[in-house]
N, C-alpha and C positions, 0 to 999 in steps of 0.2 A: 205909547212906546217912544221912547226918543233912543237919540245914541250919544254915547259919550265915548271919544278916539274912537269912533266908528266902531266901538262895542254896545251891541244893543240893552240896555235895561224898559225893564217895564217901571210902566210910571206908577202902577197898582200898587206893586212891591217896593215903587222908590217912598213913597204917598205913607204906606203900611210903615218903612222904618221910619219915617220921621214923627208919628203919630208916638212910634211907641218908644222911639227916644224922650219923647216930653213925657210919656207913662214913668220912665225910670228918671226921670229929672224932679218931677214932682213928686213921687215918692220918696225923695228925699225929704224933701219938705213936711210930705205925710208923717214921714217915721218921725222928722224932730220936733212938729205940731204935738202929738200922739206923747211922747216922752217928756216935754217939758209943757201939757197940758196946763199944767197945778201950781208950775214954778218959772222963774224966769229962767230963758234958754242961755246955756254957757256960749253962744256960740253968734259970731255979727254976721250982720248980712252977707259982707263980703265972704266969708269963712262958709257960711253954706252955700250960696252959688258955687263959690269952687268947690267943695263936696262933692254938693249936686251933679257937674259936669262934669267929673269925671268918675262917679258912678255911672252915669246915665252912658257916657259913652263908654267903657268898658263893657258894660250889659249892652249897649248896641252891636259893638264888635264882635263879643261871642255870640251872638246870637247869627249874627253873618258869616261867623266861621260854622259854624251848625247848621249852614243852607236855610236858615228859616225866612231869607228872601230871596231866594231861587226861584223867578218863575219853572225853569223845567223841570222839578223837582213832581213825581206821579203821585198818583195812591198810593201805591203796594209802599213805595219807600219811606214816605213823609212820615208818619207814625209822631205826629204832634205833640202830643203830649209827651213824651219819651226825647224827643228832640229839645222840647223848651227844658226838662228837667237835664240834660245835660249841659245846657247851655247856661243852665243856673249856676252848676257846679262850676265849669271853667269861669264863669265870673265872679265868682267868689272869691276859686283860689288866684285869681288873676289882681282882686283887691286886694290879697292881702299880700303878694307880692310888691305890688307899688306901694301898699301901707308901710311895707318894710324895709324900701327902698326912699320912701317921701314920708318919716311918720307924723309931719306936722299934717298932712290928707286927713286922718284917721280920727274919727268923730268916734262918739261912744256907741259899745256896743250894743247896747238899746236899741238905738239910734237906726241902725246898721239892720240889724233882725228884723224892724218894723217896716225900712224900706223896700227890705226883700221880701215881706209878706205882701205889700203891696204891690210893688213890682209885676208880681207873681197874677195877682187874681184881675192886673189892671190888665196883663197882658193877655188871660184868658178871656177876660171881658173884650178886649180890643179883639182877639183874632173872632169869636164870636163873631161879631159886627160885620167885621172883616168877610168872612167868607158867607155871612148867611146875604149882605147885599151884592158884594162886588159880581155874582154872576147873572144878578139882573140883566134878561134881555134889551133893558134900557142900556144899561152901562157899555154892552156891546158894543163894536165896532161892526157896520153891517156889509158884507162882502157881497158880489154880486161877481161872479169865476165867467170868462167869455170860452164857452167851451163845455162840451157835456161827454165827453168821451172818458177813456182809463184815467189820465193825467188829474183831470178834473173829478171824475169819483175819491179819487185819495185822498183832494183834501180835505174830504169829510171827516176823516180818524186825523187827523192832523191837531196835536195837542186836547186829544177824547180825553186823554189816558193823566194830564194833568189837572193837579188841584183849583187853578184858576185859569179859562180858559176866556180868553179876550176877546175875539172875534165868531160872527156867525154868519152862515152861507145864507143869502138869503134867494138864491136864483142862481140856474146854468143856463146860459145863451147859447142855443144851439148852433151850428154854422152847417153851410150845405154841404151834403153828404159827410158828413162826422159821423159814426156810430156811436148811439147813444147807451151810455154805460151808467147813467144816475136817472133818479126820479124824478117827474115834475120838469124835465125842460122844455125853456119856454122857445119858442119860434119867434123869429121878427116878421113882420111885415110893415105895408106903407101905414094902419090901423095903430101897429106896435112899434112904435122906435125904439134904442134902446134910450133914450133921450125920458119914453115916457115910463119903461122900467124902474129906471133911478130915481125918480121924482117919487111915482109908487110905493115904491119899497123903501124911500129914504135912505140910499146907498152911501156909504161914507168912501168905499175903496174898490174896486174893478182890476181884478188879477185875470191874466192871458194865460192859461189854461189847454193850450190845443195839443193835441196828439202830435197831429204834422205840421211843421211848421211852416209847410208851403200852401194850408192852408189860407184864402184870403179873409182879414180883420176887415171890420167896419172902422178902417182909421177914420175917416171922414168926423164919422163920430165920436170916437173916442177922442179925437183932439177938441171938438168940441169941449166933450164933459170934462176933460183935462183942465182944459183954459177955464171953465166954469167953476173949478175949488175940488172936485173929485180927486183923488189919488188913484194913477194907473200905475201897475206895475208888472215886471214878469213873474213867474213861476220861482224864478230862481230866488228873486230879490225875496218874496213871501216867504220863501223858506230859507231862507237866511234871516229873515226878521224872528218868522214866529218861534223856529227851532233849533236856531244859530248853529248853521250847519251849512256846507255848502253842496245841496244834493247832486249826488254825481249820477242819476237815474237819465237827468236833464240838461246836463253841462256841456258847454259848448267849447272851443277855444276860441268865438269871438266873443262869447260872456266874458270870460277871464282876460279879452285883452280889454276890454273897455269899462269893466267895473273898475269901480274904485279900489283902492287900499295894492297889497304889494309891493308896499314902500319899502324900501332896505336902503336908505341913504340919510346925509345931510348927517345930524347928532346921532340919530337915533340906536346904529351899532354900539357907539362909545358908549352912551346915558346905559342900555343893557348890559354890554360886559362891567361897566363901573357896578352896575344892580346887582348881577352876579356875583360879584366880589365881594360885595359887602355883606351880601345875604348867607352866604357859605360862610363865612368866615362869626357871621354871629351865632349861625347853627352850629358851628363846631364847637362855637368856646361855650354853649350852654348844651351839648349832646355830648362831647367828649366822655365823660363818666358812662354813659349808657352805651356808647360805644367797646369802653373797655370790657365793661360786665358782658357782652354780647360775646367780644374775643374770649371771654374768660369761657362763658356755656360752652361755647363750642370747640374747645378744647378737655374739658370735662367730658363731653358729651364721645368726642372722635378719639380722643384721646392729642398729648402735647407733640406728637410727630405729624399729624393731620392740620395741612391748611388751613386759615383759618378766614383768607381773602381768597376770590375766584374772578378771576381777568377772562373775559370770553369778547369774542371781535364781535363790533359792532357796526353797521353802517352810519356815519354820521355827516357833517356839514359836507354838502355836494356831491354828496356819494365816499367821501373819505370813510376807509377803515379806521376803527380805531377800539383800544382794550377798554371796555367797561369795568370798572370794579364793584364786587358788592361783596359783601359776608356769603360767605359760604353756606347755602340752606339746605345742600343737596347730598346724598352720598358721594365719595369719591368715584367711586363707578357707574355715576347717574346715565353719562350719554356715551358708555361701552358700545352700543349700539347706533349711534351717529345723533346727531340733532332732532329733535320731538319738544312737539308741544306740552308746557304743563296741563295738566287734568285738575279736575277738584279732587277726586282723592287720587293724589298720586302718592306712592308707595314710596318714588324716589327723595319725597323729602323727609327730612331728621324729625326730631322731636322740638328740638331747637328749633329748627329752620318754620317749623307750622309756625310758632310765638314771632319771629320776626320778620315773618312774610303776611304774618295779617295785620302786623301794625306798624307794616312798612320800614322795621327798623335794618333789615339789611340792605336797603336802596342810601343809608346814611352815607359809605365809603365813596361816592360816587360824586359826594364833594369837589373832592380831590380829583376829577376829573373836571370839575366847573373851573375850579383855582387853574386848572392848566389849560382850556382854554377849548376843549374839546367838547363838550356838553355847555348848555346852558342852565339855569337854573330851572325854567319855566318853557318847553317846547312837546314838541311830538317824541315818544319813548321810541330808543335808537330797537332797530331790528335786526336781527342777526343775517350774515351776506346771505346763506342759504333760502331765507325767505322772499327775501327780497329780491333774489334775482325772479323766481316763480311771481309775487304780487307784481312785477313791473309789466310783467307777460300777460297778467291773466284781468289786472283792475286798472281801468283807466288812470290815467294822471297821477300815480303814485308816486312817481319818482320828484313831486313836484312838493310833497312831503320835507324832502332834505334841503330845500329853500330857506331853511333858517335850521339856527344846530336844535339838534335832540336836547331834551331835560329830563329834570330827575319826575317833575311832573308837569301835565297839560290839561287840556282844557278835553279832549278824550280822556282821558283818564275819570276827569270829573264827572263830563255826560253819561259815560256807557261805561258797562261793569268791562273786567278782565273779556279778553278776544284771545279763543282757542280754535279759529277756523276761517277760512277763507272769509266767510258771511261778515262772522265779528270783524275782520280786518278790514274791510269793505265800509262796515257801518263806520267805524272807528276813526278812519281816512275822512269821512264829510266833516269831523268835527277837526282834526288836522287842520283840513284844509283850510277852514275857518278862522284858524290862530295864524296860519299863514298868512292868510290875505289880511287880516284886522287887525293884527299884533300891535300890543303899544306896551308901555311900562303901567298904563293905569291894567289892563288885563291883564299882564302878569302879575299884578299885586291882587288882582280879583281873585285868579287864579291858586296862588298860593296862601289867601286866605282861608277857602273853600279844602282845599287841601287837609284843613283837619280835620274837615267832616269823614271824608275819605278813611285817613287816619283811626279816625274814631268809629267809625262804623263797618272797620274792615272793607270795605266795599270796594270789589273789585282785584282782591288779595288773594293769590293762588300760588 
């Protein structure tokens, strides 16, 4: 695991793309080996290398927009083969875009056909590989938790539920009078250090783990194994590595005054609102058309006296009111009866409104809130005063959410499906708070890459 702007990637998945960048670089190759077998090739060195790179990296990139290097990505969702074949298709029509935009790129179509067969069987061979070694016990990271209580039982299911799963428990270290909540924990004595634990089990990292935190650590030792190349860390840190998130079950306010990240100074405002602006402004000159057709449906649909934009108050930067806009996906008399959560089958919305609420195309108008300076492109989704006044009452540190403006999308949005209850709002907040604290322009480009998978797979769309 490393971090990059104090965003964490795994090196599994960093390792996995670069592998299968050179799959789709040399399939190039493949395909114009394969085509000019028989005859000399039309085509010089220099002409295929560039080819080469920039097929290879257009099929890298869609493949990144498709989540196919997400570590947090589970079972239930992953559906692999259905993910690579879409992410075929966006790289296709993504070539023949820049084909038609650069057409001195555009090699023959032979050529082209035989790369992407390649491509294809190179990249089922590679994830192959991929997944049948990387969860080797060896390749593990091996954890050893100080602590055998609640805290420490949970982080057993901790990344169960994901495809590649890095780390393994090898040991709970009991401490005096802790109630013990897991199996197998082990007791210290003068016989047992934890000194000789680590050596045993060949420990690579030691997460603090305690219920109460007045319980007493063996620091003595632990500064030791410290000083010695072991990695110690808290509760919190782990779970911000492993599930980039920042658990609010265990958060403190002198964790958040002394971690790291929470930076809002220096360039970093400008370099965002400049991102902003340029990013709104190139979605609109390539969305504009789908835009209109949308105004057109739903006019059709309600008829030419009916709405066709819907401004509703939103809380935003520092607690500021402010009018959201979106396309209208609702009846006119949806919240006759005061503010309510959407439902998955909710009655109140149109015909229309289901097609551009699953593929996100009435959050387009909202633009136009980024250009004015009110939204961001890339943050936490603004909530309405009504709720927000209750989640500040009822969930810790919420209000600490409005520390950077709302967006049209975030890094909740990406984690965790649509939140229709306190719970969801709750889970939804740890991954908030995560963009808060870690925010940089390289994760909101992560962020908004990832975004099409969302897009594309409706996910999270109500």
């Amino acid at each position: 695991m490393i971090r990059i702007f104090r965003h964490y990637i795994s090196t599994a998945y960093l390792w996995l793309m670069l592998v299968e960048w050179l799959v789709f670089y040399l399939a190039m190759h493949w395909g114009a080996t394969v085509r000019f077998l028989y005859t000399a090739s039309w085509y010089s060195r220099d002409e295929m290398i560039l080819a080469s790179l920039v097929f290879s990296c257009v099929f890298t990139l869609c493949c990144s927009f498709l989540g196919l290097y997400r570590k947090t990505l589970d079972r239930e969702e992953y559906n692999l083969l259905e993910r690579i074949n879409y992410s075929f298709v966006v790289a296709i029509f993504s070539l023949v875009l820049v084909y038609y935009v650069i057409p001195e790129l555009m090699l023959a179509r032979s050529v082209l056909i035989s790369a992407i067969l390649f491509s294809f069987i190179g990249m089922l061979l590679t994830r192959y590989l991929f997944y049948r070694f990387i969860n080797l016990d060896k390749l593990k990271r091996r954890v050893l938790v100080i602590g055998c209580g609640q805290r420490a039982s949970e982080l057993e299911v901790v990344n169960s539920s994901f495809v590649y799963r890095g780390f393994e428990i090898v040991g709970y270290i009991a401490l005096d009078d802790e109630p013990v909540a897991v199996n197998h924990a082990i007791t210290l004595s003068e016989s047992l250090t934890l000194a000789n634990v680590i050596d045993t089990e060949h420990v690579d990292e030691v997460v603090i783990a305690v219920d109460d935190r007045r319980k007493k650590l063996p620091v003595d030792e632990l500064l030791d194994i410290k000083m010695s190349g072991v990695i110690v860390m808290d509760l919190q840190t782990f779970y911000e590595r492993e599930q980039r998130l920042v658990f609010l079950e265990t958060l403190s306010p002198s964790w958040l005054v002394f971690s790291d990240g929470f930076v809002n100074d220096g360039a970093r405002p400008i370099i965002k609102r400049s991102f902003d602006m340029v990013a709104s402004i190139l979605l609109l000159s390539v969305s504009w058309w789908l835009m209109l057709l949308t105004a057109l449906a739903i006019y059709l649909e309600s008829g030419f006296g009916a709405p066709v934009l819907y401004r509703q108050t939103r809380v935003g930067y520092r607690n500021q009111p402010f009018k959201v806009i979106k396309f209208r996906s609702m009846r006119i008399d949806a919240e006759k009866n005061g503010a309510q959560w959407a439902s998955q089958t909710d009655d109140r919305v149109t015909r229309v409104g289901r097609v551009i609420r699953k593929f996100r195309i009435d959050e387009l108008p909202q633009l136009f809130n980024v250009l004015n300076g009110d939204m961001s492109f890339v943050g936490p989704r603004p909530e309405r005063p009504e709720f927000v006044k209750g989640f500040e009452e009822s969930i810790p540190y919420y209000k600490e959410r409005h520390r950077v403006k709302p967006g049209i999308t975030g890094w909740a949005q990406l984690c965790y499906p649509y939140g229709a209850s306190e719970h969801d709002t709750w889970q939804k907040l740890q991954y908030d708070l995560y963009y808060v604290k870690n925010y940089s322009l390289f994760l909101d480009m992560t962020i908004m890459m990832s975004t099409v998978e969302v897009v594309l797979w409706g996910k999270g769309a109500r």
